[in-house]
Every structure is written in structure tokens, then in C-alpha cells.
N, C-alpha and C positions, 0 to 999 in steps of 0.2 A: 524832415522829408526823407524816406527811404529812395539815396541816389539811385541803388539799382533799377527801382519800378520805375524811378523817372528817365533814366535813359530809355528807355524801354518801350514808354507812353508817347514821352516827346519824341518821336523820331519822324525820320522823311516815311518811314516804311508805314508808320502808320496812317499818316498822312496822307499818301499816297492809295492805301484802302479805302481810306474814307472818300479820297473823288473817284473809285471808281465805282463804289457804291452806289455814287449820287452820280456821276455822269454816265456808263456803261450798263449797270444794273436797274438805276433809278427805281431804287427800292426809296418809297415813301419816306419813312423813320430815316433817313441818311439826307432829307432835300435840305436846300439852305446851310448844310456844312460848311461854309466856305471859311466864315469867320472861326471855329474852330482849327480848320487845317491851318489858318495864320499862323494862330496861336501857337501850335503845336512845333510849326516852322521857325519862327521869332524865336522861341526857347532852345530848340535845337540848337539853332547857328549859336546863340546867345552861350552856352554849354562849348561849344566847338571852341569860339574866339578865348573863353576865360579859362580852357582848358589846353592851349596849344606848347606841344611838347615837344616838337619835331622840326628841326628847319627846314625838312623836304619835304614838309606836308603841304600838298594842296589845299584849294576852296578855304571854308569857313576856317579848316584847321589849323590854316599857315601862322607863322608868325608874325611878329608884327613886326617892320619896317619901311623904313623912307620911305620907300619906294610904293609900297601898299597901306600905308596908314592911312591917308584920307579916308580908303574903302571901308576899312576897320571901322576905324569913329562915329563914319555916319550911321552904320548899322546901330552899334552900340547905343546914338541916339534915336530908332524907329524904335530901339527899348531905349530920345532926350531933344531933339531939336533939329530938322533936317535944314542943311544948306552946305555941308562941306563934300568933300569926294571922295570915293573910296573906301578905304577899311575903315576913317575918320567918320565918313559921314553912317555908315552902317551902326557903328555903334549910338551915334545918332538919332536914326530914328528909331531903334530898338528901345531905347530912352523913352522917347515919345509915344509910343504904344504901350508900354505898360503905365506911363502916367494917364494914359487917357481910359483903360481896361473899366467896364466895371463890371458888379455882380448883378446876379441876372432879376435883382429888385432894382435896379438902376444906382447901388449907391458904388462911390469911387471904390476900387478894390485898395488905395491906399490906403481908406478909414474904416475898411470891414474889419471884421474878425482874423480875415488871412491875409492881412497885412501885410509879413515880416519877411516872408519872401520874397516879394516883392520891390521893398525896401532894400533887401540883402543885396539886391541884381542891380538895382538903382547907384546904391554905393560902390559895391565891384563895378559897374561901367567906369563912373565918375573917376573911383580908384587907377584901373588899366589906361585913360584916358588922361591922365594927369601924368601919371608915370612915362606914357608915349612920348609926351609934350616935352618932357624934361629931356628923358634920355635915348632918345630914337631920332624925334621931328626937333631938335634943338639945330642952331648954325652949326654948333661942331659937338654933334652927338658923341655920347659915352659909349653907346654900345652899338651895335649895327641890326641886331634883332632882339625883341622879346619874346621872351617865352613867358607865356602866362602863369601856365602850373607851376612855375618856380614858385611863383608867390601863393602858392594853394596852402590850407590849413592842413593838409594831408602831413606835411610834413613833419609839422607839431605833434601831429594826433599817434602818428609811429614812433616819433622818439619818446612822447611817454607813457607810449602804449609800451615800448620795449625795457623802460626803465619799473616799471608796475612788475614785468614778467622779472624784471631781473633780483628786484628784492624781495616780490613775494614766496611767501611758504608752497608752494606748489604742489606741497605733498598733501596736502589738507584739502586741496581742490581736484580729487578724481575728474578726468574726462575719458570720455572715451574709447580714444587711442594711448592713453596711460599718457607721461610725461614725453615720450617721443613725438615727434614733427611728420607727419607721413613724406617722402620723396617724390611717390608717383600715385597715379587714380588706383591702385589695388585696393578691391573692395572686402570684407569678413563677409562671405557669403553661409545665411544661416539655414538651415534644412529646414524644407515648410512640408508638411506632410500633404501627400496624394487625396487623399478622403479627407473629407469634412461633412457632418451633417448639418443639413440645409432641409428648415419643415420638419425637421426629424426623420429625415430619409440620409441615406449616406451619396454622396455625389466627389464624383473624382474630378479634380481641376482638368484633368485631362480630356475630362468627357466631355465640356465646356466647349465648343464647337467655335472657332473664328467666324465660321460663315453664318454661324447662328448668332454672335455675338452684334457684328457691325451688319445684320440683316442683310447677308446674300445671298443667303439658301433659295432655291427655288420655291415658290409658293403655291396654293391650292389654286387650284381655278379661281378666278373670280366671280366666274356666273358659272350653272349648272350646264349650261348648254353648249358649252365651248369645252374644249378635251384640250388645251392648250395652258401652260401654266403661267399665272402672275409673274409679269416681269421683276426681280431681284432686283436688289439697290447696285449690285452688280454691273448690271446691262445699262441702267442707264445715270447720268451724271448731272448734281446741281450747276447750275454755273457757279457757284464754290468750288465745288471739286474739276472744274473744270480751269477754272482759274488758279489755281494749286496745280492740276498736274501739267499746265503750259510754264510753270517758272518751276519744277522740277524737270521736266524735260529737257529745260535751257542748260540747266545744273550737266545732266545727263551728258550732254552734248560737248560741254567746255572741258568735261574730263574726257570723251572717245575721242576730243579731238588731238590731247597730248599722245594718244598710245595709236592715233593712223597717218600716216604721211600721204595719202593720197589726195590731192586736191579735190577728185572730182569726187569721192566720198564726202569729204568736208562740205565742199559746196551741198550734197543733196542733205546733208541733214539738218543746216539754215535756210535763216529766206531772211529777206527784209521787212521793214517794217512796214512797207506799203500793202503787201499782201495778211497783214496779221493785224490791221487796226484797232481791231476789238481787245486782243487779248490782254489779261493781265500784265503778262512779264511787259508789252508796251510801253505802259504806265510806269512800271520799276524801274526801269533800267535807265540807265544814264551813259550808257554807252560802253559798259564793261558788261555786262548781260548776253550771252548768245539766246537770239531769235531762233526756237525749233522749229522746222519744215511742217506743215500740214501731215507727214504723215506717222507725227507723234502723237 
């Protein structure tokens, strides 16, 4: 599995597009998502809990302790068995969802082809879940929190990732940035020539028009009989782009509001949520999001 695409796919954000899809837009191809968005949630958290680095991490991220481990567990079994409380019972029924998943021929996804992953999640629960029991939830626990990604393969996979770089011939293997490490994002910028022929005519990147490119230039009439031009993609907007530029706005707003101290500015460029039902950034937010005023 490439981790990056899957953090990426499994997330709340995507999630969270998908019901608004199906609940706000009710675009057909999007109805009956619901079982998807689980899934996509169940993996999340399930990634969050086997991935927790931080003893001040909030939600799915926190660590595991006394105190919050039921919650843990039982998740961990909706991917095993739900009846306990809190972080216990979460890993729980995390358990229990993926044993019950199938493919969309009806057969168990334990005995498909895409098994292994499956199986990998099943064992890391069962793993985090035992190890809890031992040294967290024991009468006289050994540690007082776990952190998960201690026990990640990441760490294996660095020390003989760095032991490979350290005996190999390095000189044999060109990359590149030559044998140096870059410090910072400085990029080798290379000269791309003004002209190109395109059809066998000569055409300048320059000449390449933005309003032309994403269709905003004004248009010919539409009918002969009106002297009035085609509205441009300009003037009017999808509910896509409408829903994009309401959680840009938001963005917009949580930065002017560091650089102005005046309350009643602040106040006029939010609102609440009562007044903004519809909108995307609603759906997003979880209570660190600024609501932009209607006259964004």
C-alpha cells in the first residue's frame, strides 16, 4: 500500500465531501454513500490510534491510558467484539467491522484476493490491545501511557535504510542532487523558451491568455438577436466553486483576523452557523474553521 495516497483517501476530509455530495448537492452517482464514508472513518481513526506520538494529542490521536483505554479497545474492536468502554471498546468494534467487510461479489474480504491488509489491521489491533492489557490497564501498570508508533516498523526500516547509505558505493549511484542532502525547498530552475511551435505555427507561452485558458473571457452572443454577451465562467459559479470559495474565505478570515484588533470588524466578517446551513465549510469544520459573513 502506498501510505501517502492512503492517508490522503482515508481521511474525514474526504468523507466529509462525500456527504455533502449526497446530502447538500444530491448529486445522483454520490446517493447511498453512507457505507463508504464508514469505511473511510473506521480506517482513519484506526491509522490515528496505531499511529499515536504525542501525549497531548487529542481525539482518535491521544495516547493510550488508564484512563482512556476502554474507549480505545472498543473502537479497535468495530475494526473485533463490541462490549467494553472507551478507547477499549473502539478498538473493539473496529475489529468487528472489518471482520464482517466484504467485496462487492458478497465474498468475506478476509478470503479475497485483498486479504493482507486486512489481516495486518486485525493483528496490530489484537497486538496494541494486548500490550494495553499488560502495561497500561494491568493493577500496577508499568508505564502510564502508550504511544503507539513507538512500535511502528518505521523504525527498523530507517536504521537499515541508513546502514545501506552508509556502506554503499555512492559514487556509482548518480542522483540528482549529486551526493549532497538539500537543507531547504531551493529549487534548479531551468530556462523554458518563450516560443514553441504548436500546428507548425510559432505560439508564445505568453500569448496563452489565463482568461482564455480556464474560460473567462467574455463570449459571442449566444443568439443573433441580443447585442449582449455570453455570460463567462467568470460571473457565474458551480456549487463546486462555490463550496471551495466559502472554506477559502474561512482560511481568509482566521488570517485578517491575527493582523486587526477591532472587535466589531471581527464580528462583521463571521456569522454562525445558523445563518450558513448550506455551506460547505459547515460540513468541515469541527469547531476550529471560521464561518465567513454572507458578504464573502
Amino acid at each position: 500500500m502506498k501510505v501517502n495516497l492512503a492517508a490522503q483517501v482515508l481521511s474525514s476530509s474526504v468523507a466529509g465531501a462525500l456527504e455533502y455530495c449526497e446530502g447538500k448537492l444530491k448529486l445522483p452517482q454520490f446517493q447511498g454513500c453512507g457505507p463508504t464514508v464508514k469505511f473511510i472513518c473506521v480506517f482513519e481513526h484506526l491509522f490515528d490510534v496505531l499511529n499515536s506520538r504525542n501525549p497531548l494529542a487529542r481525539n482518535f490521536k491521544v495516547t493510550i491510558r488508564r484512563s482512556n483505554y476502554q474507549y480505545t479497545k472498543r473502537f479497535l474492536d468495530e475494526a473485533r467484539r463490541s462490549n467494553y468502554q472507551y478507547t477499549k471498546r473502539f478498538l473493539d468494534e473496529a475489529s468487528n467491522y472489518i471482520r464482517n467487510l466484504k467485496t462487492s461479489d458478497g465474498q468475506s474480504i478476509l478470503t479475497s484476493k485483498r486479504k493482507t491488509g486486512f489481516f495486518g489491521f486485525l493483528l496490530c489491533i489484537n497486538a496494541v490491545v494486548g500490550l494495553a492489557e499488560d502495561l497500561v490497564n494491568a493493577e500496577n501498570p508499568v508505564l502510564k501511557y502508550l504511544l503507539t508508533y513507538k512500535m511502528s516498523q518505521d523504525h527498523s526500516e530507517l536504521f537499515f535504510s541508513a546502514q545501506i547509505q552508509a556502506t554503499a558505493d555512492e559514487a556509482q549511484h548518480r542522483r540528482g542532487r549529486g551526493n549532497c542532502t538539500p537543507q531547504d525547498d531551493t529549487d534548479i530552475l531551468n530556462s523554458v523558451q518563450d516560443q514553441h511551435e504548436i500546428n507548425s505555427l510559432p505560439t508564445g507561452i505568453s500569448d496563452v491568455a489565463i482568461a482564455r485558458r480556464y474560460d473567462l473571457a467574455l463570449r459571442p452572443p449566444a443568439a443573433d438577436d441580443h447585442d449582449y454577451c455570453d455570460v463567462s465562467n467568470a460571473m457565474e459559479l458551480s456549487e463546486y466553486k462555490e463550496a471551495a470559495r466559502s472554506y477559502i474565505a474561512g482560511y481568509v478570515v482566521k488570517m485578517v483576523e491575527k493582523k486587526i484588533h477591532c472587535p466589531q470588524c471581527v464580528t462583521a466578517l463571521t456569522t454562525n452557523k445558523e445563518n450558513i446551513p448550506d455551506l460547505f465549510i459547515t460540513w468541515k469544520t469541527n469547531g476550529g474553521l471560521r464561518l465567513p459573513s454572507s458578504d464573502f
